[in-house]
Phi, psi and omega in degrees: 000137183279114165322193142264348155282355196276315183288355162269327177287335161299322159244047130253354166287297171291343160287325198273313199306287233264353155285340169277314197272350183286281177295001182275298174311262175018308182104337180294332155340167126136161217269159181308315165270028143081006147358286194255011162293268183349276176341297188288323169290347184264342162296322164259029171170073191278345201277306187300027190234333184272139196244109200292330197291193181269155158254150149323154160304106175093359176273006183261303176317314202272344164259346158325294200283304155312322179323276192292015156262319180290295186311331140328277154330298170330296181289309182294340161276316193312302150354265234295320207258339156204042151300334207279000000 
């Protein structure tokens, strides 16, 4: 028979588990420069993702590029993803 500190410490272990996996879903989540706020707003207002201004010298190539590296990525989890 299971203690009452063993069955409390199990559920705070599953409370923390289903509060972390909450914001992961959410969206609160997400790596440090802030990705995947950006990812999520630009899915709903994409017009606010797009950059109107001048760029630096080599800063046009170099977001090009990024582009097609994020859209990579993209696509190779969607595979990845429905393979499952």
């Amino acid at each position: 028979m299971m203690s009452i500190r063993t069955i409390g410490r199990y559920s705070l272990i599953l409370g923390l588990a289903t509060l972390l996996s909450a914001c992961s879903i959410l969206g609160f989540g997400g790596s440090e420069d802030g990705t995947a706020k950006t990812s999520n707003a630009c899915k709903w207002n994409r017009s606010s993702c797009m950059y109107e201004g001048r760029y630096e010298p080599g800063e046009k190539a170099y977001a090009e590029e990024e582009a097609r590296r994020l859209n990579q990525a993209s696509a190779a989890k969607l595979r990845r993803n429905a393979v499952r």
